[in-house]
C-alpha positions as CSV (number, residue, x, y, z in Angstrom):
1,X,92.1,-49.5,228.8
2,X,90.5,-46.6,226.7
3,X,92.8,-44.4,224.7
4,X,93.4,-40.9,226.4
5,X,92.0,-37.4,225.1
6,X,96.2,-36.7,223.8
7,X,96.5,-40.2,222.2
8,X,92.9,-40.1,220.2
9,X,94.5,-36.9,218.9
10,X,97.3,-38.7,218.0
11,X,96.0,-41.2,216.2
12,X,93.5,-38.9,214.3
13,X,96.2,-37.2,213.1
14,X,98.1,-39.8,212.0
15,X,94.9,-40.9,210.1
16,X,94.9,-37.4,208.1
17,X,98.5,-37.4,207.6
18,X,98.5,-41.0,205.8
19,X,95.4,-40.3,203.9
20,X,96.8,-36.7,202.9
21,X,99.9,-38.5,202.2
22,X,98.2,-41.1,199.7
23,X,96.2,-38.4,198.2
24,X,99.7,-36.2,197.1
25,X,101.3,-39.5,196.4
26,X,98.3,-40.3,193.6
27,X,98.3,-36.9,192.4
28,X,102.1,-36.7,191.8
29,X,101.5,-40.2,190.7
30,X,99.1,-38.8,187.6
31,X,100.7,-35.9,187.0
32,X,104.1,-37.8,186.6
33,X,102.8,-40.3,184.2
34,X,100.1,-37.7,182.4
35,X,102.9,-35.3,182.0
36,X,105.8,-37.3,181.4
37,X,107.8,-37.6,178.0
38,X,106.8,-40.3,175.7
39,X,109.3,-42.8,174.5
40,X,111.4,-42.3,171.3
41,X,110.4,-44.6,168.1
42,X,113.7,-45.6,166.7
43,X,113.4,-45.4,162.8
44,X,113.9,-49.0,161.2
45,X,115.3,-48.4,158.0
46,X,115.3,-50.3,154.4
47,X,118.1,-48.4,152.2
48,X,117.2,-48.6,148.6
49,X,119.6,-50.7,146.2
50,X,121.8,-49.3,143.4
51,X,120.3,-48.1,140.1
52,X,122.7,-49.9,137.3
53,X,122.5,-49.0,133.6
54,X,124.2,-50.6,131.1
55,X,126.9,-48.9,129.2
56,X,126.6,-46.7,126.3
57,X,128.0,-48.2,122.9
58,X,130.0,-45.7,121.0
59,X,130.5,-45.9,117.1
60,X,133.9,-44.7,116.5
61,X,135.5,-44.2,113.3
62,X,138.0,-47.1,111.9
63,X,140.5,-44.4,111.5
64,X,141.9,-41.3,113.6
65,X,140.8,-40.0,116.8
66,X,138.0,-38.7,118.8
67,X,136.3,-37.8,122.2
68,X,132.9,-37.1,123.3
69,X,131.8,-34.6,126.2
70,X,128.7,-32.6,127.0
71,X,128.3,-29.4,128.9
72,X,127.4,-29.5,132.2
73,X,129.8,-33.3,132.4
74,X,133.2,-33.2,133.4
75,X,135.8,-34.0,131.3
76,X,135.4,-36.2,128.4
77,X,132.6,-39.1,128.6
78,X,134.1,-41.5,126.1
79,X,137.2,-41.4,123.3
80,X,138.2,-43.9,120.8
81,X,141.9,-43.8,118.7
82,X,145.2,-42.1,119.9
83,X,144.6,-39.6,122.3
84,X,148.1,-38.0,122.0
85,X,148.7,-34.3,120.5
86,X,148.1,-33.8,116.8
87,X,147.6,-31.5,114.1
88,X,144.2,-29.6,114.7
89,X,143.9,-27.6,111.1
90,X,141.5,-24.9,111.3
91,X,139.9,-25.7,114.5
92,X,143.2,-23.7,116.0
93,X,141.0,-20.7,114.6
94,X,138.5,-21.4,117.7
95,X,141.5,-20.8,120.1
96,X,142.0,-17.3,117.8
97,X,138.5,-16.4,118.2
98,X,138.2,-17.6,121.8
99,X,141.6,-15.0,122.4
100,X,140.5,-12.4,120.7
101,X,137.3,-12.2,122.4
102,X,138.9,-12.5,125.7
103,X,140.4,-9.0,125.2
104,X,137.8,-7.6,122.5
105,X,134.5,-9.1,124.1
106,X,131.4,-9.5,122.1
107,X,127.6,-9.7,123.5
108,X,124.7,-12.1,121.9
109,X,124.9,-10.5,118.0
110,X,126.3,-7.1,118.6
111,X,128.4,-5.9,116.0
112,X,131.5,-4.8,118.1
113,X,133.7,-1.9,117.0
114,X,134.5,-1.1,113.5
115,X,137.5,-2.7,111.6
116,X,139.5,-0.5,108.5
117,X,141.2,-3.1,106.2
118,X,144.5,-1.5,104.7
119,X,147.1,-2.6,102.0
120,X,148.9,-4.5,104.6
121,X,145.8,-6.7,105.4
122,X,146.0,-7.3,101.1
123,X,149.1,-8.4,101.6
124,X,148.4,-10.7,104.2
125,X,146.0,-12.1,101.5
126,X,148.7,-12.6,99.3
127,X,150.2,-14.6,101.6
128,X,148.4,-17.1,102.6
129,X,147.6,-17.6,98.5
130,X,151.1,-18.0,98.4
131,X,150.9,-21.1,101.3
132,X,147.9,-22.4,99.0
133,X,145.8,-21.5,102.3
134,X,142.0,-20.7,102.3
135,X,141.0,-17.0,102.0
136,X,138.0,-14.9,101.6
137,X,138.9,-11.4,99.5
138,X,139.9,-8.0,101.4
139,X,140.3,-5.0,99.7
140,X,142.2,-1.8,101.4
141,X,140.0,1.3,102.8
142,X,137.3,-1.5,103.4
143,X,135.5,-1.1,106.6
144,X,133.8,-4.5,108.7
145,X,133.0,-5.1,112.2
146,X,134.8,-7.3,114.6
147,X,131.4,-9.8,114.1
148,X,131.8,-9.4,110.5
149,X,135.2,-10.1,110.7
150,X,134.9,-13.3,112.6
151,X,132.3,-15.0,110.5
152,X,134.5,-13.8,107.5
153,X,137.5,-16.1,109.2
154,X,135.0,-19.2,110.8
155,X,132.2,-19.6,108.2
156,X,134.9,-19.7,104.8
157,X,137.4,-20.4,107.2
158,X,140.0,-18.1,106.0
159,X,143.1,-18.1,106.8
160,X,143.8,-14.3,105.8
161,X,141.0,-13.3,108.2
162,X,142.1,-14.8,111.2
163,X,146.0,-12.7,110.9
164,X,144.2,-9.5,110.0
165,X,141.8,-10.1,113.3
166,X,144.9,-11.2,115.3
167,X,146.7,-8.0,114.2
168,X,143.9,-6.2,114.9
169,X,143.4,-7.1,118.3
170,X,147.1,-7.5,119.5
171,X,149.0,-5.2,117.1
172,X,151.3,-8.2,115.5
173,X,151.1,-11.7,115.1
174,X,153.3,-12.2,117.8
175,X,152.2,-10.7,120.2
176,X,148.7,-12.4,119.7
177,X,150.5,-15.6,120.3
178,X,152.4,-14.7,123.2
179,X,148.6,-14.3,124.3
180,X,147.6,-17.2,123.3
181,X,149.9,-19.2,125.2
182,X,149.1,-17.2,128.5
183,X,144.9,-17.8,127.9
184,X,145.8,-21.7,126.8
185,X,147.8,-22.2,130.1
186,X,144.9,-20.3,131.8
187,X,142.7,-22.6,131.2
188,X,144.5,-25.6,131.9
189,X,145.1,-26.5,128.2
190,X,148.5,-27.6,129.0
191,X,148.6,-30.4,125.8
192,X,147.9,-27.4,123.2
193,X,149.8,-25.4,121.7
194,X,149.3,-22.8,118.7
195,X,151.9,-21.3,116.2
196,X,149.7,-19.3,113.8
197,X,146.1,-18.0,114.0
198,X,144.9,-20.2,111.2
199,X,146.3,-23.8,111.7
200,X,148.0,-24.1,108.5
201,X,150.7,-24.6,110.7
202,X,151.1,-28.4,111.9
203,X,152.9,-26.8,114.8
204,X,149.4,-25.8,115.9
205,X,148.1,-29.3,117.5
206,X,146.2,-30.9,120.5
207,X,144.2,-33.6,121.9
208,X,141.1,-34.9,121.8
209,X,140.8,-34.0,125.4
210,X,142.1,-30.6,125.3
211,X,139.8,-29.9,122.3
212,X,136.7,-30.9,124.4
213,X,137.3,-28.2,126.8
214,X,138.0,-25.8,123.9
215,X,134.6,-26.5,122.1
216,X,132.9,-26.5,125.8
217,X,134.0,-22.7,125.7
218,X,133.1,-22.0,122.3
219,X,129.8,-23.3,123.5
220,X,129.9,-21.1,126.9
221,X,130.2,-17.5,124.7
222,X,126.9,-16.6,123.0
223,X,128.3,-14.7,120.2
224,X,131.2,-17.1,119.0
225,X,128.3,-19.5,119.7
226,X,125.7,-17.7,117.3
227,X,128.4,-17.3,115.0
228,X,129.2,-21.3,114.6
229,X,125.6,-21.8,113.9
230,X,124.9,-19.9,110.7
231,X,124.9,-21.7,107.0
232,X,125.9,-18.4,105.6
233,X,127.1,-14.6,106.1
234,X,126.2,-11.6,103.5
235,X,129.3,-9.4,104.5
236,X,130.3,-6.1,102.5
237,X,133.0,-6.1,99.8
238,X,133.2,-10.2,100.5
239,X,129.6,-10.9,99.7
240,X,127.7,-14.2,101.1
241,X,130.0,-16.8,102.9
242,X,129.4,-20.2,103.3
243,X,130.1,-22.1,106.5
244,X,132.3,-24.8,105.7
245,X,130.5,-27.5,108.4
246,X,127.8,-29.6,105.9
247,X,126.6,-30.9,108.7
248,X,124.8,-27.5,110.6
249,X,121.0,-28.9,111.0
250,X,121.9,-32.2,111.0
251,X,121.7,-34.5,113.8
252,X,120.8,-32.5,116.1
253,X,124.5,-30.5,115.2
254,X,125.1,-26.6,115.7
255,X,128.5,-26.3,115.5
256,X,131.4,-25.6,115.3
257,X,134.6,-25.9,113.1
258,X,136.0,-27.7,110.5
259,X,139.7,-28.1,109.7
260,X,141.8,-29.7,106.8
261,X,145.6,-29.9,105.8
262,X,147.8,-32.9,105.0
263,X,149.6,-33.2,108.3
264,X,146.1,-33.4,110.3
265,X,144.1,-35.1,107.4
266,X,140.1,-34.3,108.0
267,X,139.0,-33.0,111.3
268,X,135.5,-31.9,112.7
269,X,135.2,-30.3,115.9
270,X,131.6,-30.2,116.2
271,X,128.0,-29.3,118.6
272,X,125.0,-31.1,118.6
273,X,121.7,-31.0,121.1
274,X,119.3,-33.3,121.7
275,X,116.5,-34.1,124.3
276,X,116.0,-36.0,127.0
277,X,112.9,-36.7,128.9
278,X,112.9,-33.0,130.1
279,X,116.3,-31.8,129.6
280,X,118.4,-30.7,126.7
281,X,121.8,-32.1,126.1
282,X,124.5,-30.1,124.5
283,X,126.6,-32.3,123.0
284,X,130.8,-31.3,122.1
285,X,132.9,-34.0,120.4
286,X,135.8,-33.9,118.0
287,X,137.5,-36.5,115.8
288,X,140.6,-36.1,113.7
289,X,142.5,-37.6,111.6
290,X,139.6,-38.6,108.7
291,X,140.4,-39.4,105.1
292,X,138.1,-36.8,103.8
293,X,135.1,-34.6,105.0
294,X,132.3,-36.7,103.3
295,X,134.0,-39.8,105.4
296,X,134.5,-37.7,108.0
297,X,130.9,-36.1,107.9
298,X,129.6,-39.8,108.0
299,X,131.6,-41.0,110.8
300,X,130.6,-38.2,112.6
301,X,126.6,-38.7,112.9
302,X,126.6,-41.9,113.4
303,X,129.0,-41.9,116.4
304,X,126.2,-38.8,117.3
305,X,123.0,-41.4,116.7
306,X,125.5,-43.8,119.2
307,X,125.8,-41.4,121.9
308,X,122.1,-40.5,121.8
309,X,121.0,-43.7,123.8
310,X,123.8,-43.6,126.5
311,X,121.8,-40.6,128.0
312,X,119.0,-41.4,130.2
313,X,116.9,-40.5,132.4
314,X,116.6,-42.5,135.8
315,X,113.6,-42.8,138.3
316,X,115.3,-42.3,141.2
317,X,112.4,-42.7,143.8
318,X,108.6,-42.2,143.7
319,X,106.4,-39.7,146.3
320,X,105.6,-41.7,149.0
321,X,107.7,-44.8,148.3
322,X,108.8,-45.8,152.5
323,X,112.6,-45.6,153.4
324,X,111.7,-46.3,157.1
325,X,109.4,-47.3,159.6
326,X,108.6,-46.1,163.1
327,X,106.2,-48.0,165.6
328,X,105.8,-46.6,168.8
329,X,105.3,-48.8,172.2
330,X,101.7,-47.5,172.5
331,X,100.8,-49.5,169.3
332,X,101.3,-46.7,166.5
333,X,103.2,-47.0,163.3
334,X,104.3,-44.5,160.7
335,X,106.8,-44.4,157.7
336,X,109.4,-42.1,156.4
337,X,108.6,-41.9,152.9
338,X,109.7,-39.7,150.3
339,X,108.0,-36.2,149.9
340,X,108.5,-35.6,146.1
341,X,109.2,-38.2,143.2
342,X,112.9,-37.2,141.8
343,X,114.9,-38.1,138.7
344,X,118.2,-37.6,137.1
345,X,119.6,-38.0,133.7
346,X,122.7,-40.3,133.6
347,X,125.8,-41.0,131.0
348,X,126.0,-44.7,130.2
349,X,126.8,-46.9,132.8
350,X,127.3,-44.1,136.2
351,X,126.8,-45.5,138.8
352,X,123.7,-44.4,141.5
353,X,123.8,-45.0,144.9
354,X,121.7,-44.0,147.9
355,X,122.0,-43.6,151.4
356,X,118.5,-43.3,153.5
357,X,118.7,-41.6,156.9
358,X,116.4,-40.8,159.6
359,X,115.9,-39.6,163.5
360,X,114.1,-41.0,166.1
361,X,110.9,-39.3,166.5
362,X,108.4,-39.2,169.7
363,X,105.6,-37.7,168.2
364,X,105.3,-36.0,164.9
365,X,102.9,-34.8,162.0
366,X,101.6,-36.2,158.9
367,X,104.4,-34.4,156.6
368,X,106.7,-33.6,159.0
369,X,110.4,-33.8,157.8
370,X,112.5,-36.6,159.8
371,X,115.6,-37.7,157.3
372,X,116.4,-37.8,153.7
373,X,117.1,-40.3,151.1
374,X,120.7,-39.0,149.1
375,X,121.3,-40.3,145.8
376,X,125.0,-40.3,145.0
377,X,125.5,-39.3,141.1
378,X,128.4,-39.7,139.7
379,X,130.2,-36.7,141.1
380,X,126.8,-34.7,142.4
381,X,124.4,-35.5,144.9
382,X,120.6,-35.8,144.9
383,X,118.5,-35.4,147.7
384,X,114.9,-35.9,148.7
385,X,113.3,-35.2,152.2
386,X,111.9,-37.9,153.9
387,X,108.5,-37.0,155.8
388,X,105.9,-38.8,158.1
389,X,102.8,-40.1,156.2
390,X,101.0,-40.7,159.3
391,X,100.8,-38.6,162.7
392,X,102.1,-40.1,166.2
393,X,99.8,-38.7,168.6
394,X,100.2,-38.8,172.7
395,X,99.4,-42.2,173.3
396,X,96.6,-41.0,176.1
397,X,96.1,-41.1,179.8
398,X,95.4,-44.4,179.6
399,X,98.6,-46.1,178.4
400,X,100.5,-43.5,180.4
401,X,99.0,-44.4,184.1
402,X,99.6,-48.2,182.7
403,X,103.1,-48.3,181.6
404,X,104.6,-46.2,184.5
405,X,108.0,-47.9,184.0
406,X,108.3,-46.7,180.5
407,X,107.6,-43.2,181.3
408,X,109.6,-43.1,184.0
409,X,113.1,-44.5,181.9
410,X,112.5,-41.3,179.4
411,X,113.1,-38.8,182.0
């Protein structure tokens, strides 16, 4: 029976419909899968083993005490003998200097303010002759400055020097003290104590630890610093002073005090620098407690030539050594590697440890940041971006239309 004018219509448009239908449905079709977002590459990691070195061996005299630090190193790296509180000598005179300049500060080599020396400074002299301590000669109406003052009590270390400065600065020996108990508990000092400004005194003591910190601040100030260093002084009235450390220019030391009396035998609080690959090391150590200075001295630089090798400096990673891997489902691969080579330097046997992280990444540029590689340090931290060495591009219209499954589980 032929098909009426109404159902040929029909039909027609049925036609159209389904074929209009099928073309949408293949356009949303391409544009889903052209347009979609691509899947995520998870990064496969490799994290890098610890860096061990072995530890530093430390020549320490047979007899006494020591310790060992550097600036820029917490606390003390490595101590041998009694660390209790002794007798420091004339090393107490740091603390005086340290005290003085807290209130009277000096910059680099300036002179400071002018000093008047009067017949009670002669008799301060007198004194300390009288306690068979050391002393440099002081005559009344003579005029030095605070600098000249200070190398006239460090470099001869002279006892009579270091009341006159004290009495300068605080108007009495006590009261300087009183201040010198408030900067020592300051500073966390809490196992040093001082009961004159010369360490003639036995009263005046410490410990290895505590004297660590001290000679890290003697260190820290440029003009007690500058002043530690020199062989000798040409001051007026006195004439040319002699620093009492032999050992200035030797092993690598620049400072810092010596100290002698019968309760705290020989003592040395000393400086030293020495390189390091790149870096300089500023070496503080003390030891106490030596038979004589020439024993002393001797002990001293070679437990200096011992700490020399315990430094060193550590590769930590090369440029472009791979902490990951990324390969994408449309057949490209990349790597995380890192974008810089980085090293540290390291005390004996710390330890170094890394951790190597990293996102996932869809696509990305040659050199593109994506994680980090952070080197644990002892106490600090060392990091190093990680970056793509090879672009992940689109994967194409032709992967897209195939994998339609894929595409559509990212949305």
């Amino acid at each position: 029976m032929p098909l009426t004018r109404r159902q040929t219509f029909r039909r027609r448009r049925l036609a159209v419909v389904g074929v209009l239908a099928a073309v949408l449905g293949g356009v949303g079709y391409l544009a889903g899968t052209g347009l979609a977002p691509v899947p995520e590459a998870a990064a496969s990691l490799s994290q890098p083993a610890a860096l061990t070195q072995p530890a530093a061996q430390l020549t320490w005299p047979g007899e006494g005490s020591g310790a060992i630090g550097a600036v820029g190193y917490p606390g003390v790296l490595g101590s041998g003998g009694e660390q209790g509180t002794v007798p420091i000598a004339s090393i107490t005179k740091m603390i005086t200097a340290l005290v003085v300049l807290d209130k009277k500060p000096l910059t680099g080599k300036e002179a400071g303010p002018e000093i008047t020396f009067t017949d009670k400074d002669v008799d301060i002299y007198y004194g300390v002759i009288a306690e068979n301590g050391s002393v440099a000669p002081v005559s009344s109406g003579m005029v030095l400055s605070q600098r000249q003052t200070m190398e006239a009590m460090i470099l001869p270390s002279a006892n009579n020097y270091s009341v006159s400065l004290a009495v300068w600065a605080f108007g009495s020996v006590d009261a300087y003290l009183a201040a010198a108990q408030d900067w020592l508990a300051a500073h966390g000092l809490d196992d040093t104590a001082v009961a004159d400004t010369s360490g003639l005194s036995p009263g005046s003591k410490s410990t290895p630890a505590d004297l660590i910190e001290i000679g890290k601040l003697v260190v820290a100030d440029p003009a007690l610093a500058s002043i530690v260093s020199e062989r000798t002084a040409d001051l007026p009235t006195i004439g040319t002073v002699t620093n009492t450390n032999k050992l200035l220019g030797k092993h690598g030391v620049t400072g810092l005090k010596t100290g002698t009396t019968d309760e705290a035998g020989a003592c040395l609080l000393f400086s030293a620098e020495f390189a390091v690959g790149s870096e300089t090391i500023t070496l503080v150590g003390v030891v106490l407690g030596g038979t004589d200075h020439t024993e002393l001295n001797a002990s001293v630089s070679a437990l200096i030539e011992s700490v020399k090798p315990g430094f060193r400096e550590v590769a930590l990673t090369d440029k472009g050594a791979a902490y990951a891997s990324y390969d994408t489902r449309w057949g490209q691969a990349s790597h995380a590697v890192a974008a810089k080579a980085a090293s540290v330097l390291v005390w004996s046997d710390t330890p170094v440890t890394a951790v190597a992280t990293a996102r996932p990444v869809t696509l990305g540029d040659a050199g593109d940041t994506v994680g980090a590689v952070d080197f644990a340090v002892g106490g600090k931290t060392v990091s190093v971006p990680l970056v793509l060495d090879k672009t992940i591009s689109d994967p194409g219209p032709e992967w897209r239309f195939s994998h339609p499954g894929e595409l559509a589980a990212e949305k």
